[in-house]
C-alpha positions in Angstrom: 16.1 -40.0 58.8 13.6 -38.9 56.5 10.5 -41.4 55.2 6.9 -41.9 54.8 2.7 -43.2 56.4 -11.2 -48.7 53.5 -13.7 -47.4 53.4 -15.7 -46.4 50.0 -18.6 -44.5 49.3 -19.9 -46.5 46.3 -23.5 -47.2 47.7 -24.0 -42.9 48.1 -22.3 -42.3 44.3 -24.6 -45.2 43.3 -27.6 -42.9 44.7 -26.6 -39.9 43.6 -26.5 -40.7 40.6 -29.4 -42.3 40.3 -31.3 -39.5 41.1 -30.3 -37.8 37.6 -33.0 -39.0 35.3 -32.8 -41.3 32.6 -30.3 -43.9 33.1 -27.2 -43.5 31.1 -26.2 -46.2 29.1 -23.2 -48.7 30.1 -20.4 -48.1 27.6 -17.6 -50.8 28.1 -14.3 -49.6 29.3 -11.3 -49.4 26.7 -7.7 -49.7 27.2 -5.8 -46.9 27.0 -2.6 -46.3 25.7 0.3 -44.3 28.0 0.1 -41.3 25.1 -3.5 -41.4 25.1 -4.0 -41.4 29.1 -1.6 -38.8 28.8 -3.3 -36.1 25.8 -6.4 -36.9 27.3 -5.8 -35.8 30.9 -2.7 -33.8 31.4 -5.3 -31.0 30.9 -6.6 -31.9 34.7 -2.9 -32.3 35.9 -1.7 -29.4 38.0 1.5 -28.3 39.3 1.4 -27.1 43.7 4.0 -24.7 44.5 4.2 -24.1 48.2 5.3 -20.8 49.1 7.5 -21.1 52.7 9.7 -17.9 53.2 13.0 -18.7 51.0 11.4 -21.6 50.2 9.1 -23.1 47.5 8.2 -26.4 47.6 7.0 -28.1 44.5 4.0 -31.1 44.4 1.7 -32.5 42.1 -2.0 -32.7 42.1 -5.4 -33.7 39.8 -8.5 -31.7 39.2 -11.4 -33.6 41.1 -14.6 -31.5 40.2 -14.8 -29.2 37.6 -15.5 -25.9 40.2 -11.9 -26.5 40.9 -11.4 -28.9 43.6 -7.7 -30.8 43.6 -6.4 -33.8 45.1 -2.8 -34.0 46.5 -0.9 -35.3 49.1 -0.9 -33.7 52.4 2.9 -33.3 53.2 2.7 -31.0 49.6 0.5 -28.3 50.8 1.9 -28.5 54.7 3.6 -25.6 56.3 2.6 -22.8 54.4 0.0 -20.3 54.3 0.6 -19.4 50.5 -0.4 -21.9 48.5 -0.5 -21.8 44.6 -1.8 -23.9 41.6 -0.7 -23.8 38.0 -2.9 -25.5 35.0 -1.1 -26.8 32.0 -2.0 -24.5 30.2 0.4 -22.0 32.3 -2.8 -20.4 34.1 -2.1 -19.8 38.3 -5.0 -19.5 40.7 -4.4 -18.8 44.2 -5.7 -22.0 46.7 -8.4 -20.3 48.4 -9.5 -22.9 51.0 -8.3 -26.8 52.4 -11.6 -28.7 51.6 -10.7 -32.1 53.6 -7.1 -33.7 54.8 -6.7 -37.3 56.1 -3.5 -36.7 58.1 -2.9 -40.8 58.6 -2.6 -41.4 55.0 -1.3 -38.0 54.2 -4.1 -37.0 51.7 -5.7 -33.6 50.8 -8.9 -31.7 49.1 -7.7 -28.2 48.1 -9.9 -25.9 46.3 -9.3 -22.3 43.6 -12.0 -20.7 42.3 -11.3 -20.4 38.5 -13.4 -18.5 36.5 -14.6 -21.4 33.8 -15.1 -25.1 34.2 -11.8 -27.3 34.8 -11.2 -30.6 32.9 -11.1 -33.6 35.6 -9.8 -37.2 35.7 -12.1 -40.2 36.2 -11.5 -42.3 39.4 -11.3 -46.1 39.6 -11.8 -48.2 41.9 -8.7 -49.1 44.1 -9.7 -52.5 46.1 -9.9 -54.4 41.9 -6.0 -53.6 41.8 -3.7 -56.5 42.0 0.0 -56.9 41.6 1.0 -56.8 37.4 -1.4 -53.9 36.4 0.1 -51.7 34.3 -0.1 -48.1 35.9 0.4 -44.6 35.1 2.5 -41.3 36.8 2.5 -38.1 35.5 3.9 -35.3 37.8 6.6 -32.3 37.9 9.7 -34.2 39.4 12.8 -32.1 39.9 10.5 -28.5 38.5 10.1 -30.6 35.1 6.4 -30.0 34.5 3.9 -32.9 33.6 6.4 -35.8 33.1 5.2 -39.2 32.6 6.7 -42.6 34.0 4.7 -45.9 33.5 5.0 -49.1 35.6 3.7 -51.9 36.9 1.7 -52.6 40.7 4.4 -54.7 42.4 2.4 -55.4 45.4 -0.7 -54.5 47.4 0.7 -54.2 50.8 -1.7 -54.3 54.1 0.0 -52.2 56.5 -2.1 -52.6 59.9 -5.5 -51.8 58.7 -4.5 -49.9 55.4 -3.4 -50.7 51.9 -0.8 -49.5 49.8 0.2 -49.7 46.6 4.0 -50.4 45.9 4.7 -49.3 42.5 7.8 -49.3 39.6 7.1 -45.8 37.8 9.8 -43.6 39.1 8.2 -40.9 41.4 10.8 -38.3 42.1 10.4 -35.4 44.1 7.8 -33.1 43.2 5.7 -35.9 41.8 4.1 -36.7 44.9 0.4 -36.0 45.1 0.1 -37.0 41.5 -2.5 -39.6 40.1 -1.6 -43.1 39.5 -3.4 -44.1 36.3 -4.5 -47.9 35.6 -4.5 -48.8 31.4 -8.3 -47.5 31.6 -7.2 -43.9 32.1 -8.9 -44.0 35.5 -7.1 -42.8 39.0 -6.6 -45.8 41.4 -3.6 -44.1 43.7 -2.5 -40.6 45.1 1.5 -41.0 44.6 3.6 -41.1 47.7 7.7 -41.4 47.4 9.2 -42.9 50.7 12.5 -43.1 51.7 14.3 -46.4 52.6 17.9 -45.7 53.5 18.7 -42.9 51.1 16.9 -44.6 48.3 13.1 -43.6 47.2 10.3 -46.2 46.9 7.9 -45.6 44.7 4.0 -45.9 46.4 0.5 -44.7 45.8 -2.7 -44.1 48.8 -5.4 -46.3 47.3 -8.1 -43.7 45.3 -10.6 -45.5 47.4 -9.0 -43.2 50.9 -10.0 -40.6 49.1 -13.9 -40.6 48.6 -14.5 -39.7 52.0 -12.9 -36.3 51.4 -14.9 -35.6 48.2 -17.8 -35.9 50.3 -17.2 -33.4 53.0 -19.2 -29.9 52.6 -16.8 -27.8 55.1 -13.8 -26.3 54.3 -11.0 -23.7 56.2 -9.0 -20.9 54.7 -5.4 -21.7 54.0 -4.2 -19.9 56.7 -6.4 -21.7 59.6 -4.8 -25.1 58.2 -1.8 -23.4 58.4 -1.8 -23.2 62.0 -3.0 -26.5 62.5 -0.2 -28.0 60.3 2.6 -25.9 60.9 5.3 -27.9 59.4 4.8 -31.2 56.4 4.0 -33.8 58.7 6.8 -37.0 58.4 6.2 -39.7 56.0 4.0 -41.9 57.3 6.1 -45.1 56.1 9.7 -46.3 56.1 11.6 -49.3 55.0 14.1 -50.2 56.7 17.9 -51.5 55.1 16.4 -55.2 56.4 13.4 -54.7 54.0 10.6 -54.2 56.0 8.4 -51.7 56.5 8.0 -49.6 59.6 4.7 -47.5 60.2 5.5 -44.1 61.5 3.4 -43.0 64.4 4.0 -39.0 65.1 1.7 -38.2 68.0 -0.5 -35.0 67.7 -0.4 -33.7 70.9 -3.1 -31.0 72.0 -2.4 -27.5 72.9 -3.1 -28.0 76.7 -0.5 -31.1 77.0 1.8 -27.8 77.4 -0.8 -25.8 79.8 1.6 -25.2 82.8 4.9 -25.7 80.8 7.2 -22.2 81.0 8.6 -20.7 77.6 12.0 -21.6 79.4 11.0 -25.6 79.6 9.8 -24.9 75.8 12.9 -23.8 74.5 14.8 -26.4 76.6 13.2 -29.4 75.4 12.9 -27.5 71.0 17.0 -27.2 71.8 17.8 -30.6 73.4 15.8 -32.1 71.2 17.4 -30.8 67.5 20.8 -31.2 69.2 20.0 -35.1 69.4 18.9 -35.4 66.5 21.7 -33.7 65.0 24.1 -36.2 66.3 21.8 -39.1 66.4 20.8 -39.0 62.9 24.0 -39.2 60.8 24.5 -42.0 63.3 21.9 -43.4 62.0 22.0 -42.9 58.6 25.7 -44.4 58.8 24.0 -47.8 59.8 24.5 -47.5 64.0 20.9 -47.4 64.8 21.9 -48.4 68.3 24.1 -45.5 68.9 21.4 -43.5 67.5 18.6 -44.8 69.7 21.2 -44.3 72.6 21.7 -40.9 71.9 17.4 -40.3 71.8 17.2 -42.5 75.1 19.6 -40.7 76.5 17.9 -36.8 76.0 14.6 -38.9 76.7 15.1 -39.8 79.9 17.3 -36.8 80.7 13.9 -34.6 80.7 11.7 -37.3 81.7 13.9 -37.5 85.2 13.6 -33.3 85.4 11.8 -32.8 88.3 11.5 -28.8 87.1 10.0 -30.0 83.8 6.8 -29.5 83.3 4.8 -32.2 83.9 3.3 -32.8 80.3 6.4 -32.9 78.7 7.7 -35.0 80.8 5.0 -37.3 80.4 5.1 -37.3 76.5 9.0 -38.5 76.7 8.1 -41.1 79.7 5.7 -42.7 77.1 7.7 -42.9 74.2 10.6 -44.5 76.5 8.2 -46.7 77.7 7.1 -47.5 74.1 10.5 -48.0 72.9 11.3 -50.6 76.0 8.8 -52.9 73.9 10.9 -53.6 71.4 13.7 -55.8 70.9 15.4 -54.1 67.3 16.9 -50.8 67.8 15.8 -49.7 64.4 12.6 -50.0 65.7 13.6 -48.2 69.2 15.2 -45.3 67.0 12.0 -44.6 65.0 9.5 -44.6 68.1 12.4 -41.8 69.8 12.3 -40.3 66.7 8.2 -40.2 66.2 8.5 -38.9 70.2 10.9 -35.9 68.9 8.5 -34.7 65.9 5.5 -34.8 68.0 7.0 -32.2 70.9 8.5 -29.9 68.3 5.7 -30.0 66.2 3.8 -29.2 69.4 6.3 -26.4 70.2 6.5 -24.4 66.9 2.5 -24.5 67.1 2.8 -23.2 70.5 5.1 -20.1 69.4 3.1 -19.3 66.3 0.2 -18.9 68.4 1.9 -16.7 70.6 3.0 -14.3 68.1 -0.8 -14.5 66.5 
């Protein structure tokens, strides 16, 4: 059971530059073709390899500002204190600190300090793309290093108050976090693959999402985000084998949700929860999404009944029963369960890395 999850800042860009002098003159935009988007700006393309134990996960991302900041997608940097960044032109930089993240539309500003100026991509503007614009990937899908795909938009999709993009360029895995290049050469979409029954989609965040990052001045070391993001967070969107599109909604629970729960209860709910999910989600996967969601109900309501459960763990499963009782399609039913699961064990391992801080 794997898957995925407007405001601009055009009027403050619009000031800031502003305040630079001398006007600069309007040159008109040209079209670009796929090789030239691609010799002109690969130099601003980066490969993210994220370092976890045995591990090493491999994303995508794009040189922002030329002091070194990178876009990406959250779920590429997640779970790891050992984060590193190579250039095309072979060149690694350790990433010294998590600029901004917008864990809802799983984005992220990482940041090296590289001893000269970096080349950077120019970003469009997101809310002028409409379905039949041609568009752009480059990324390193499957460890291949800065391959190229091009496409069309296939649809603009509101999903609740969002936008995304729904592309046909190919994004494979290690792509994601990549930019999504319109025929200009600019960046209009972050790349996202999500997974609809064993088959990828190909998606992009809107560019737009990402201005507000660009325009915070904090920033924490890799190892405090660590902590906060213990594991990738779950694809924020999934599409179901009826073709529509279900909106993930993993709670974040706080810290003190677990204040009076025992390590025992812990350890009771990490166990009972994996062992439903091991036998829920081939279950699922195998097209009985009702004897999956029966399974989840079941360990639910088993802990939510346990009068020597804590009380906020028992709460947290009382509300995603409750949640679940809302809806009539057991797809549905299966994914709120789920989202209930990966909220307590991401609460859990948090919990137990703490401890052993």
């Amino acid at each position: 059971m794997l898957a995925i999850r407007l405001c601009t800042l055009v009027a403050t860009f619009a000031t800031i530059a502003a305040c630079g002098g001398a006007p600069a003159k309007k040159t008109e935009r040209q079209e670009l073709t796929p090789r030239e988007i691609v010799e002109r700006y690969k130099p601003a393309i980066v490969r993210i390899e994220n370092n976890m134990g045995a591990n090493v996960g491999i994303g995508t991302g794009f040189i922002v500002t030329p002091e070194g900041r990178i876009a990406t997608n959250l779920h590429v940097i997640a779970g790891s204190g050992v984060l590193k960044v190579k250039l095309s032109n072979e060149e690694s930089y350790p990433v010294k600190r998590i600029i901004a993240v917008d864990a809802n539309r799983d984005l992220a500003l990482i940041e090296i300090d590289p001893p000269t100026k970096l080349p950077t991509v120019p970003l469009g503007d997101s809310d002028a793309v409409v379905p039949g614009d041609a568009v752009i990937a480059i990324g390193n899908p499957m460890r291949l290093d800065f391959t190229v795909s091009d496409g069309l938009i296939s649809s603009v999709r509101p999903v609740d108050e969002d936008i995304i993009l729904q592309i046909s360029a190919p994004i494979s895995q290690g792509s994601s976090g990549g930019p999504l290049f319109n025929s200009f050469g600019e960046v209009i979409g972050v790349a996202t693959a999500i997974s609809a029954e064993g088959q990828n989609l190909n998606f992009g965040v809107p560019i737009n999402y990402l201005r507000p990052l660009l325009a915070n001045e904090g920033s924490e070391s890799v190892e405090e985000f660590a902590k906060r993001f213990s594991r990738p967070p779950p694809p924020r969107f999934i599409k179901t084998g009826k073709g529509t599109i279900i909106e993930r909604q993993v709670p974040k629970h706080e810290s003190s949700v677990a204040k009076a729960c025992s390590k025992d209860d812990l350890l009771k709910v990490f166990n009972g929860i994996n062992r439903a999910i091991e036998l829920g989600a081939p279950l699922y996967n195998d097209g009985d999404h009702e004897a999956c969601f029966a399974i989840y109900m079941q360990t639910a309501a088993h802990f939510e009944k346990d009068d020597k459960m804590c009380k906020g763990l028992r709460d947290a499963f009382g509300v995603g029963l409750l949640k679940a009782d809302t809806k009539a399609d057991f797809t549905e039913k299966a994914w709120i369960m789920r989202d209930t699961f990966d909220g307590l064990l991401d609460l859990i391992i948090r919990l137990a890395r703490e401890s052993e801080s």
